[in-house]
mmCIF file of the protein (N, C-alpha, C, O) and its ligand, coordinates in Angstrom:
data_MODEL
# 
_entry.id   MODEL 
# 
loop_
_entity.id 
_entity.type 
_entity.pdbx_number_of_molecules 
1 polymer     1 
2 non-polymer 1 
# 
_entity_poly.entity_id                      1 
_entity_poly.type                           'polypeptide(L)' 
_entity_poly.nstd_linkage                   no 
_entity_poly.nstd_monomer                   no 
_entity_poly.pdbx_seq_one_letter_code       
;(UNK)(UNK)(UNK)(UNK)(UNK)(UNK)(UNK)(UNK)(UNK)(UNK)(UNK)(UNK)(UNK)(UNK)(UNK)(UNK)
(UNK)(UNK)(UNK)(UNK)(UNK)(UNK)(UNK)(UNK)(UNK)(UNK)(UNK)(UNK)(UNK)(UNK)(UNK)(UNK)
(UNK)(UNK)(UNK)(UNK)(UNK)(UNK)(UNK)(UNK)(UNK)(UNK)(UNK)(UNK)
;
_entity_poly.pdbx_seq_one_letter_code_can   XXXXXXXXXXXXXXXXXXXXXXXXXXXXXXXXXXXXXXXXXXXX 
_entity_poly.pdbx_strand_id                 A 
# 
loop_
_entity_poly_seq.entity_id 
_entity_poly_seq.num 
_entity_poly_seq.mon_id 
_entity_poly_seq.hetero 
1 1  UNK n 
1 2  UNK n 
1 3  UNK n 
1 4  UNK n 
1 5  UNK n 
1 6  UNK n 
1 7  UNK n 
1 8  UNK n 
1 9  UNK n 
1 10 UNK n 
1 11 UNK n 
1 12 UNK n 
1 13 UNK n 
1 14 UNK n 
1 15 UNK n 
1 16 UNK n 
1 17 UNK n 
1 18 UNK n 
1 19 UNK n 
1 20 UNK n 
1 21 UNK n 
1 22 UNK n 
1 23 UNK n 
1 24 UNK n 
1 25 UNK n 
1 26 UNK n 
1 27 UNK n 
1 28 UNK n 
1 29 UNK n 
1 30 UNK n 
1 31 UNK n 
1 32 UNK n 
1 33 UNK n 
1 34 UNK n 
1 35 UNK n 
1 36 UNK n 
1 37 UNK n 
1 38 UNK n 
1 39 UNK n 
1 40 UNK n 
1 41 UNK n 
1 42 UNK n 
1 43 UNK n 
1 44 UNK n 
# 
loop_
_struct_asym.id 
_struct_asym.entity_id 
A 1 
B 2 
# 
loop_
_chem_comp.id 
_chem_comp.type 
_chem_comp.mon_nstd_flag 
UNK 'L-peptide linking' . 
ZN  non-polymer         . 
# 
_pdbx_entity_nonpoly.entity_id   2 
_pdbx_entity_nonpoly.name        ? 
_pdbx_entity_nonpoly.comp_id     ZN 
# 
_pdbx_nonpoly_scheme.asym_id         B 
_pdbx_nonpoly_scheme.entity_id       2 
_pdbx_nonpoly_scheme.mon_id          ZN 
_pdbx_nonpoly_scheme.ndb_seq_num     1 
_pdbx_nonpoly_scheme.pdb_seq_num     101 
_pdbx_nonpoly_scheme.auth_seq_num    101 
_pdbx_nonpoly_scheme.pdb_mon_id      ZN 
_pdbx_nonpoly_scheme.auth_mon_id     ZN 
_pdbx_nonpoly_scheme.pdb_strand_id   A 
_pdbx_nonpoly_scheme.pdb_ins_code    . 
# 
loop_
_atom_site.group_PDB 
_atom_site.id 
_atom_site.type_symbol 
_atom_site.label_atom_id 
_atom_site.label_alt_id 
_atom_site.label_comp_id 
_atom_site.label_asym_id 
_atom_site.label_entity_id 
_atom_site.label_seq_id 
_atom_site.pdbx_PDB_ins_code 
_atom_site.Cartn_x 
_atom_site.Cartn_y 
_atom_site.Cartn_z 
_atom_site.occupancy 
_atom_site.B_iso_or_equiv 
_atom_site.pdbx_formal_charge 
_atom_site.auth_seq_id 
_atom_site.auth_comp_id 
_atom_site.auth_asym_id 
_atom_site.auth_atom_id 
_atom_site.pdbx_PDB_model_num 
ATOM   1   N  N  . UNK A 1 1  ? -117.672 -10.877 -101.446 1.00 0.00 ? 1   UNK A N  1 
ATOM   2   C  CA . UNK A 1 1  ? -118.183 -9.512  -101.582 1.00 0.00 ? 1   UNK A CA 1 
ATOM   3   C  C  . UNK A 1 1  ? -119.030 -9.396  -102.845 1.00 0.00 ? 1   UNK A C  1 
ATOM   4   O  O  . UNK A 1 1  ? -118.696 -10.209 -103.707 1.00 0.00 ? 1   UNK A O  1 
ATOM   5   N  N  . UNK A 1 2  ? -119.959 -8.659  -103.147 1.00 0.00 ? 2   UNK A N  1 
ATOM   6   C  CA . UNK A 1 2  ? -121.010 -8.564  -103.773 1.00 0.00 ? 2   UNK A CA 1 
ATOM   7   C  C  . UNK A 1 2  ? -120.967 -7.927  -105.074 1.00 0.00 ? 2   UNK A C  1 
ATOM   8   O  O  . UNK A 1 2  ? -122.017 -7.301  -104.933 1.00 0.00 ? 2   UNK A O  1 
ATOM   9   N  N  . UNK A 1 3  ? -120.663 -7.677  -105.959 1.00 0.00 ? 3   UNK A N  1 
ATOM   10  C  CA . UNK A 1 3  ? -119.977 -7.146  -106.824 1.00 0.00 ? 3   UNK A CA 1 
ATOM   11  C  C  . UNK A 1 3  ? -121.417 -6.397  -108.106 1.00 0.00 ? 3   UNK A C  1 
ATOM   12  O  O  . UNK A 1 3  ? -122.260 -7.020  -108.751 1.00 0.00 ? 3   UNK A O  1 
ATOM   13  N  N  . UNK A 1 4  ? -121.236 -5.375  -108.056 1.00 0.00 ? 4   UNK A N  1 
ATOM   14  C  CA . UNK A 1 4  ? -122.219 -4.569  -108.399 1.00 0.00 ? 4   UNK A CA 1 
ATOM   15  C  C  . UNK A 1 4  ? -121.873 -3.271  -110.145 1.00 0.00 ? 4   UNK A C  1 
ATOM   16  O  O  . UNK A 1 4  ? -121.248 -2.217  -110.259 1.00 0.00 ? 4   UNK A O  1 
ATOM   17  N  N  . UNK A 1 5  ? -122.653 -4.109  -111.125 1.00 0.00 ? 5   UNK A N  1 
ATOM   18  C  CA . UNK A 1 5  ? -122.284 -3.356  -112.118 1.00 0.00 ? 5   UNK A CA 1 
ATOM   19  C  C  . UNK A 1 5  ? -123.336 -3.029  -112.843 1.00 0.00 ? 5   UNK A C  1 
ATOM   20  O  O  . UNK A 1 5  ? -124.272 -3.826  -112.794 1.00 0.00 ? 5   UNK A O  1 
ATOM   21  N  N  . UNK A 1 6  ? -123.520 -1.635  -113.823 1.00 0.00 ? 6   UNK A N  1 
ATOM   22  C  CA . UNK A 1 6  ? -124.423 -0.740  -114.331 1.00 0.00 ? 6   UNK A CA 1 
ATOM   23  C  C  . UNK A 1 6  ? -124.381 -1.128  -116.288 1.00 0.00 ? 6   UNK A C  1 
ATOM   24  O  O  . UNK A 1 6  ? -123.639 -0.543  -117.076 1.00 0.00 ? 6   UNK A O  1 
ATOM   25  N  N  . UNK A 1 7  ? -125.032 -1.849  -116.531 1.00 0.00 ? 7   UNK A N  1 
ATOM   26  C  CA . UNK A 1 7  ? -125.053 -1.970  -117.913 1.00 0.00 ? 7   UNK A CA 1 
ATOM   27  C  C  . UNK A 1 7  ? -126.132 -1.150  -118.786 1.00 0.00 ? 7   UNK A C  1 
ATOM   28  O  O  . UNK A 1 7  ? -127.343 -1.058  -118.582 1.00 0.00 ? 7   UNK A O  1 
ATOM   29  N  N  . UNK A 1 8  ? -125.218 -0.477  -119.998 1.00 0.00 ? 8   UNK A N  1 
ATOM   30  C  CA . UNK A 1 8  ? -125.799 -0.048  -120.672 1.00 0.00 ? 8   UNK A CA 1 
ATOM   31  C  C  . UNK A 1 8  ? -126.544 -0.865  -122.136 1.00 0.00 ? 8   UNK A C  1 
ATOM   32  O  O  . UNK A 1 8  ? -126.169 -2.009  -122.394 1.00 0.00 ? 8   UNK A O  1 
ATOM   33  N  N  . UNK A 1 9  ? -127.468 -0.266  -122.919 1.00 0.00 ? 9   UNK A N  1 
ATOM   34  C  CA . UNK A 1 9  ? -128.562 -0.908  -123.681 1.00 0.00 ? 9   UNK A CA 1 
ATOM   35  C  C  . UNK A 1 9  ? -127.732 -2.186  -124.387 1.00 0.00 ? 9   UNK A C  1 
ATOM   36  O  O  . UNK A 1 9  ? -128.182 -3.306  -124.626 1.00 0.00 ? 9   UNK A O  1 
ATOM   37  N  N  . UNK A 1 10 ? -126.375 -1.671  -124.647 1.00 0.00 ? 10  UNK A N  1 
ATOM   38  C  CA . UNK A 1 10 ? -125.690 -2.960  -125.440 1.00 0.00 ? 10  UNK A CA 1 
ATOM   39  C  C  . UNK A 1 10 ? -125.275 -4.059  -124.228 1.00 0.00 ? 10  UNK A C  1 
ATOM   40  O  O  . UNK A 1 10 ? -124.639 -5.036  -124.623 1.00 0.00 ? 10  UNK A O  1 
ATOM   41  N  N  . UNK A 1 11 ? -125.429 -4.021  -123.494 1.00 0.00 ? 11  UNK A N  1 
ATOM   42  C  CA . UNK A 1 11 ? -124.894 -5.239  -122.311 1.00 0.00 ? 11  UNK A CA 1 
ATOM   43  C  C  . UNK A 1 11 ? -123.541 -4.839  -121.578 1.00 0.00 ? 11  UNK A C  1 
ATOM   44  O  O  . UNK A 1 11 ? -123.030 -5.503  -120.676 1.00 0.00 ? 11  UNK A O  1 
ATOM   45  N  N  . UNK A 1 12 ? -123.123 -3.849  -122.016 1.00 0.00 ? 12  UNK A N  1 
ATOM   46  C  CA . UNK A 1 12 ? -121.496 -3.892  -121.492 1.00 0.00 ? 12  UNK A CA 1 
ATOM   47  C  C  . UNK A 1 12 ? -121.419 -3.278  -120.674 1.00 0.00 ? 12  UNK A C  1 
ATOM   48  O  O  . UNK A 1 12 ? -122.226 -2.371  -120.883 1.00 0.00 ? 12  UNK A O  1 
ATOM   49  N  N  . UNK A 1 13 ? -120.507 -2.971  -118.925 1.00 0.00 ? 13  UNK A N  1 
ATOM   50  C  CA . UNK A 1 13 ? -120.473 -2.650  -118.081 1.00 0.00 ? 13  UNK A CA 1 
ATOM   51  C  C  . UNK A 1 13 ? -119.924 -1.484  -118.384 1.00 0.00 ? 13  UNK A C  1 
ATOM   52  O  O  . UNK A 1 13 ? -118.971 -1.408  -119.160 1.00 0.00 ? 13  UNK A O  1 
ATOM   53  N  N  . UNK A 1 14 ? -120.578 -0.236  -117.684 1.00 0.00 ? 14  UNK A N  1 
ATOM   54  C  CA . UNK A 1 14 ? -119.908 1.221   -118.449 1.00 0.00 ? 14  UNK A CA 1 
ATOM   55  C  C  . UNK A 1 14 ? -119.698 1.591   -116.720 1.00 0.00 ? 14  UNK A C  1 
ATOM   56  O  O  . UNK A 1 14 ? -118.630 2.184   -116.573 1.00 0.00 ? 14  UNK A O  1 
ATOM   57  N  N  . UNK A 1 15 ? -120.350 1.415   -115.558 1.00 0.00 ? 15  UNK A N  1 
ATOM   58  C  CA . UNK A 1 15 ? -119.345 1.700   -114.407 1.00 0.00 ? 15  UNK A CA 1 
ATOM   59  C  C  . UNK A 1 15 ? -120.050 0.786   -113.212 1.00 0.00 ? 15  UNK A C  1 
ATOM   60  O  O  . UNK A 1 15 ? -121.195 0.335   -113.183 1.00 0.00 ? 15  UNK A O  1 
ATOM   61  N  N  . UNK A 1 16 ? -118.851 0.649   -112.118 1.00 0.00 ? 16  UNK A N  1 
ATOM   62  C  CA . UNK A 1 16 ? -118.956 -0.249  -110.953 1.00 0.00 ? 16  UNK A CA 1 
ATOM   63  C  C  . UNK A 1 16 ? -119.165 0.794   -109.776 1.00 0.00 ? 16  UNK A C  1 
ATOM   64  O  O  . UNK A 1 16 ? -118.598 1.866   -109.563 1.00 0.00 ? 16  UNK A O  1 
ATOM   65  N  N  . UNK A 1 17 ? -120.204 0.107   -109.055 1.00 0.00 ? 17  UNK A N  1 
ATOM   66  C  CA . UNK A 1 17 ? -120.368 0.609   -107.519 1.00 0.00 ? 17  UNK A CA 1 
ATOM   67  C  C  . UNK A 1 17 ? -119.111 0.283   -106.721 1.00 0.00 ? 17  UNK A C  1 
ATOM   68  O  O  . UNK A 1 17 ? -118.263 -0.578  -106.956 1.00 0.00 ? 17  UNK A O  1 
ATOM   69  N  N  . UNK A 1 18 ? -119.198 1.355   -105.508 1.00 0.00 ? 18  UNK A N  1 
ATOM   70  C  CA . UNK A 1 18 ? -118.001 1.003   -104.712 1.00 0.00 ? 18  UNK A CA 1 
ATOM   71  C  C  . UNK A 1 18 ? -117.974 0.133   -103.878 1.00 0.00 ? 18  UNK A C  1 
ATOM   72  O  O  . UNK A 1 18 ? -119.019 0.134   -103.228 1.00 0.00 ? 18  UNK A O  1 
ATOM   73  N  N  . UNK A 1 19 ? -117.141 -0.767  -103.514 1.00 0.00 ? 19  UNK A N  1 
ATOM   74  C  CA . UNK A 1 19 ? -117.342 -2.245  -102.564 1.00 0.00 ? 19  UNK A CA 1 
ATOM   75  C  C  . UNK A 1 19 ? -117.408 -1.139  -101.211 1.00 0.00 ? 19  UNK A C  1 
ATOM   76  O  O  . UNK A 1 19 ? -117.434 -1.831  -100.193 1.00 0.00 ? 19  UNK A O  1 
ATOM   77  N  N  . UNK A 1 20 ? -117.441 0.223   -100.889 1.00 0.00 ? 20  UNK A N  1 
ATOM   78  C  CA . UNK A 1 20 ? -117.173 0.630   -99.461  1.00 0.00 ? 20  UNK A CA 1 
ATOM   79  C  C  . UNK A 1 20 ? -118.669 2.017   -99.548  1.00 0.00 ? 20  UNK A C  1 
ATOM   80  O  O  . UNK A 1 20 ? -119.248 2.350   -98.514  1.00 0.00 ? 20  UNK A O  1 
ATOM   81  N  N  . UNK A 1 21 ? -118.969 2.502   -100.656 1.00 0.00 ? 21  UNK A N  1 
ATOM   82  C  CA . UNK A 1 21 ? -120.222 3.074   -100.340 1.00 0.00 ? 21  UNK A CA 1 
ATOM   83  C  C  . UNK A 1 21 ? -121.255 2.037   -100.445 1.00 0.00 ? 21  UNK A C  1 
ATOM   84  O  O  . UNK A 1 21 ? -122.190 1.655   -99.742  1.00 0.00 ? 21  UNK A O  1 
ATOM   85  N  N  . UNK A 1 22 ? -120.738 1.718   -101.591 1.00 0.00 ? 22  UNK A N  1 
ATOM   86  C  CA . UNK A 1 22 ? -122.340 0.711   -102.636 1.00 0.00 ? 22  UNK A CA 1 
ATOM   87  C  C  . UNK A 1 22 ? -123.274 1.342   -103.049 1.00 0.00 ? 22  UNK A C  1 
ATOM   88  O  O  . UNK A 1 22 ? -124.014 0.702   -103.796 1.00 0.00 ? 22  UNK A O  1 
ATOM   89  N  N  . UNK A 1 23 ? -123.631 2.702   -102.795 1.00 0.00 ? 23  UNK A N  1 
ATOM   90  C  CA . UNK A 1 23 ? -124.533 3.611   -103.711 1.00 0.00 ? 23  UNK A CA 1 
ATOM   91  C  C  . UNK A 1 23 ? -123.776 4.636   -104.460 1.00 0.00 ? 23  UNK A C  1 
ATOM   92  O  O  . UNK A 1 23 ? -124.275 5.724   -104.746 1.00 0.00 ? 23  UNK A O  1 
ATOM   93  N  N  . UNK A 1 24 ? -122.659 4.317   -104.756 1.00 0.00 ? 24  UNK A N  1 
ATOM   94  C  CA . UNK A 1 24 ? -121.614 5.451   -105.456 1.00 0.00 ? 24  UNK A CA 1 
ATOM   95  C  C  . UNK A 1 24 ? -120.976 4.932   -106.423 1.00 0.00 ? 24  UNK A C  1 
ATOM   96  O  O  . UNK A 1 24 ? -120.202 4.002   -106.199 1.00 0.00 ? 24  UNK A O  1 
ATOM   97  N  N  . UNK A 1 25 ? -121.213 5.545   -108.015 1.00 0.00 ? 25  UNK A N  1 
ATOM   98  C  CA . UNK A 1 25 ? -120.521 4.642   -109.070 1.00 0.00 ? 25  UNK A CA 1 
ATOM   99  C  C  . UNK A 1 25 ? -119.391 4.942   -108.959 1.00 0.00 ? 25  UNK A C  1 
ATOM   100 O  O  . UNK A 1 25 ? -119.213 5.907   -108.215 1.00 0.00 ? 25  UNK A O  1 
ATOM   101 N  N  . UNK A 1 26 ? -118.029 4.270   -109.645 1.00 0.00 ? 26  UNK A N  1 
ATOM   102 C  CA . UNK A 1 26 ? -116.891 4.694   -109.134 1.00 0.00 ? 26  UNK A CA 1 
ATOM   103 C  C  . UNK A 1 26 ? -116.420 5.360   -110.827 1.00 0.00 ? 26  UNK A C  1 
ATOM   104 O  O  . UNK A 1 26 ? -116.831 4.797   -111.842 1.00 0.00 ? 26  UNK A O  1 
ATOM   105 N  N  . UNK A 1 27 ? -115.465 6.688   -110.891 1.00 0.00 ? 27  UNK A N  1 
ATOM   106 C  CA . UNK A 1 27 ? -115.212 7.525   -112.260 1.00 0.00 ? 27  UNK A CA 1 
ATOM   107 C  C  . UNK A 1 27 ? -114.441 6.526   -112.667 1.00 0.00 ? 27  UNK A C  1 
ATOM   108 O  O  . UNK A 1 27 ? -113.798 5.718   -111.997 1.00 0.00 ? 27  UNK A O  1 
ATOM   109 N  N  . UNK A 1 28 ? -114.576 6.666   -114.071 1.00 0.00 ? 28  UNK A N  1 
ATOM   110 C  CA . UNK A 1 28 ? -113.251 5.590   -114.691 1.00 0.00 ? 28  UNK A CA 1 
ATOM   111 C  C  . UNK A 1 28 ? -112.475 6.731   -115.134 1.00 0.00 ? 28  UNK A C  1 
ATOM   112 O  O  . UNK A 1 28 ? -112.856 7.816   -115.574 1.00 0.00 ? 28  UNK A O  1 
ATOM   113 N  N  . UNK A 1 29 ? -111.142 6.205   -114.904 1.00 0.00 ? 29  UNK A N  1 
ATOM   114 C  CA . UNK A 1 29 ? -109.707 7.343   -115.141 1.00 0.00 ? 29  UNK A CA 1 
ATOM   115 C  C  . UNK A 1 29 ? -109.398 6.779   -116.065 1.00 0.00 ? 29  UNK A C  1 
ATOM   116 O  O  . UNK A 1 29 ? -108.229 7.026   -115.770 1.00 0.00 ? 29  UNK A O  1 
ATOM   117 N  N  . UNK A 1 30 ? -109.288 6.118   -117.126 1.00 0.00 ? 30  UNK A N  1 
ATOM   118 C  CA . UNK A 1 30 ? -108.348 5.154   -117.866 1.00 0.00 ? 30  UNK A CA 1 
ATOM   119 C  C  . UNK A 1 30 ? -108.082 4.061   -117.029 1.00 0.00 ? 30  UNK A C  1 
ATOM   120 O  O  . UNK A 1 30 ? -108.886 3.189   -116.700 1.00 0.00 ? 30  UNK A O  1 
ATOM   121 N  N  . UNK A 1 31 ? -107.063 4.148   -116.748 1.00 0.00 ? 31  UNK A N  1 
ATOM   122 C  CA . UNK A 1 31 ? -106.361 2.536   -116.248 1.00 0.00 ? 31  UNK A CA 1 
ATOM   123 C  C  . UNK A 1 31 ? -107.158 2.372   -114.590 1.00 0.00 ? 31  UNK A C  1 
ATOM   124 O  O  . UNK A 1 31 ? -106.978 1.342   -113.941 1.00 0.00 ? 31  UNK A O  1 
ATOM   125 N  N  . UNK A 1 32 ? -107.918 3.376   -114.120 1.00 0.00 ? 32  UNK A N  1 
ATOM   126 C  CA . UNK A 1 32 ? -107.820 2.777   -112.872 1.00 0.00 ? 32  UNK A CA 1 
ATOM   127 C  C  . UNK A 1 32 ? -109.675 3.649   -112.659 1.00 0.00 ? 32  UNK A C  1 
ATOM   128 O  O  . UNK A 1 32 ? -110.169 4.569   -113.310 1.00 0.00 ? 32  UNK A O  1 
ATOM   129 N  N  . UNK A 1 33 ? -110.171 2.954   -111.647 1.00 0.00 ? 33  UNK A N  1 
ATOM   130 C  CA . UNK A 1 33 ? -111.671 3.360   -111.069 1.00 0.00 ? 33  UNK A CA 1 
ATOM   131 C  C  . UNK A 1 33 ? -111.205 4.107   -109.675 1.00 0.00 ? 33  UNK A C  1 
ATOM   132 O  O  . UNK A 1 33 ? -110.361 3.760   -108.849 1.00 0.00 ? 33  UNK A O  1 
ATOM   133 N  N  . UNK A 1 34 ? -112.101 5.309   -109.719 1.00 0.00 ? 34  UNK A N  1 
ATOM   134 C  CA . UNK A 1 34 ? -112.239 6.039   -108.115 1.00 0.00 ? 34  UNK A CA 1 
ATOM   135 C  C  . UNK A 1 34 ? -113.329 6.468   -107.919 1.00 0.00 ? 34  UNK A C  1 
ATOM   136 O  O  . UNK A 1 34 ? -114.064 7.058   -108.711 1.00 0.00 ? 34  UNK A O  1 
ATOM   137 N  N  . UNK A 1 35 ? -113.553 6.119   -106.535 1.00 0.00 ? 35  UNK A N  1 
ATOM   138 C  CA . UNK A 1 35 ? -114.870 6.791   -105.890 1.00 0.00 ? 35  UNK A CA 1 
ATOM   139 C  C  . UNK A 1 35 ? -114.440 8.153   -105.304 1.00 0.00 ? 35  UNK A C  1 
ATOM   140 O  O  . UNK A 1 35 ? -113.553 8.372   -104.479 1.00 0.00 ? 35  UNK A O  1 
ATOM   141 N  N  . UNK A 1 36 ? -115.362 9.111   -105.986 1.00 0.00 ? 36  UNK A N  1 
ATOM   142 C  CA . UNK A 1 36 ? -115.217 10.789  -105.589 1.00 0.00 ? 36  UNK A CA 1 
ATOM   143 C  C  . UNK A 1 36 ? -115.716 10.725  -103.902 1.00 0.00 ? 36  UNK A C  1 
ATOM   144 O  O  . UNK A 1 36 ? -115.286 11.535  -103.081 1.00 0.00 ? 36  UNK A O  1 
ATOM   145 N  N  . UNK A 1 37 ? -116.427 9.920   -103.648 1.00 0.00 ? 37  UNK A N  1 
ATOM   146 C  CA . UNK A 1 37 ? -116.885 10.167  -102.109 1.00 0.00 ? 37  UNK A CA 1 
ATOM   147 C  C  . UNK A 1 37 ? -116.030 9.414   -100.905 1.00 0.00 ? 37  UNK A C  1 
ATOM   148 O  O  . UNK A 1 37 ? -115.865 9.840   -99.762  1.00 0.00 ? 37  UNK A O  1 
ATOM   149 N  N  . UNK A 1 38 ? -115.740 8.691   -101.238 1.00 0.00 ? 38  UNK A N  1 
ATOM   150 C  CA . UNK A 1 38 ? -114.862 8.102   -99.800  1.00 0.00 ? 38  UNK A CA 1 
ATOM   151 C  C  . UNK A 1 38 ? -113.366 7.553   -100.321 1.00 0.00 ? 38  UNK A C  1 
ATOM   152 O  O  . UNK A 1 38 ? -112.603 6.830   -99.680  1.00 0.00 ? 38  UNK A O  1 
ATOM   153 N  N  . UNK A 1 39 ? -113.214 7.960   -101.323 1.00 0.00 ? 39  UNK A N  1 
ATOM   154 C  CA . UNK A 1 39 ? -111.255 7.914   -101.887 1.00 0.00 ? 39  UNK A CA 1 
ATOM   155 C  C  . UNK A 1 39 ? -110.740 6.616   -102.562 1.00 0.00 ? 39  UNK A C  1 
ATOM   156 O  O  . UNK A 1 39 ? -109.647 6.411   -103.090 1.00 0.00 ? 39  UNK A O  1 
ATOM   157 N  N  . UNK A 1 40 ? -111.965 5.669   -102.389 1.00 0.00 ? 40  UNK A N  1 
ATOM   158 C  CA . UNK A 1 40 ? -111.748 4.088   -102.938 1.00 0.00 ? 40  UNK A CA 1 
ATOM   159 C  C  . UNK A 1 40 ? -111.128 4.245   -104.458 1.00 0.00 ? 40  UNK A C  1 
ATOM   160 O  O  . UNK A 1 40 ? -111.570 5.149   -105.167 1.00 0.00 ? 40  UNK A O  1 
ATOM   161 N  N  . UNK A 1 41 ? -110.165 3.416   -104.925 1.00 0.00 ? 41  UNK A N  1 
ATOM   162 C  CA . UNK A 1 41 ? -109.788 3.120   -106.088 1.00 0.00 ? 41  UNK A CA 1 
ATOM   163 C  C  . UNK A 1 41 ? -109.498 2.115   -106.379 1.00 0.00 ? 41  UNK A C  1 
ATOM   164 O  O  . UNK A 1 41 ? -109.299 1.411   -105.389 1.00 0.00 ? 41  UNK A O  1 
ATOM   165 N  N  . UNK A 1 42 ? -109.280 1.364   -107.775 1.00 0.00 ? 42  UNK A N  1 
ATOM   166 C  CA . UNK A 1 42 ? -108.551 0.116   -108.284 1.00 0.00 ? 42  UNK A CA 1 
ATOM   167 C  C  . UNK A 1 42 ? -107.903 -0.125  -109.501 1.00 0.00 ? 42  UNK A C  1 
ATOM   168 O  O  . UNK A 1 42 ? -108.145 0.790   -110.288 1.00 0.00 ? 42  UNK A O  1 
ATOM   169 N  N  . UNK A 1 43 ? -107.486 -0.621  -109.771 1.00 0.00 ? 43  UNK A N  1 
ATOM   170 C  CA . UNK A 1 43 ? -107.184 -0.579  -111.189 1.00 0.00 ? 43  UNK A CA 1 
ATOM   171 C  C  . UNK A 1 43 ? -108.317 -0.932  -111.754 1.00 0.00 ? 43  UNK A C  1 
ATOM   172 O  O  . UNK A 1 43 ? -109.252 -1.254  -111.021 1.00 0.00 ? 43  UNK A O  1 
ATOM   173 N  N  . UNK A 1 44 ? -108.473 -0.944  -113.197 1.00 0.00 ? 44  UNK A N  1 
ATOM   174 C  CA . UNK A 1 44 ? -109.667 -0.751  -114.356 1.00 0.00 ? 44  UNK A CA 1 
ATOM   175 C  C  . UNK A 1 44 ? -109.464 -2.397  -114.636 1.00 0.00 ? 44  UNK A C  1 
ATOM   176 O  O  . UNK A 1 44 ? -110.140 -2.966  -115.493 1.00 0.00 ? 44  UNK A O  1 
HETATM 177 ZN ZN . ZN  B 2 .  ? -116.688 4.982   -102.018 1.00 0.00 2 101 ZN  A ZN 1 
# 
């Protein structure tokens, strides 16, 4: 699976697309990532 991440000016990944939209960044909660549009989550 294709794994899709958004870096900001310093290089570091500040959020991940969802492996089930792929055009939807997923919120970071603290310990865990969710996509507001189709319910996907994971741990961080
Ligand atoms: Zn999603």
């Amino acid at each position: 699976m294709a794994r899709y991440e958004l870096y900001d000016e310093e290089g570091s990944a500040i959020n991940e697309r969802c492996p089930e939209c792929e055009d939807t960044f997923l919120a970071d909660h603290g310990d865990r990532l969710h996509c507001g549009r189709c319910g996907f989550s994971k741990a961080a």
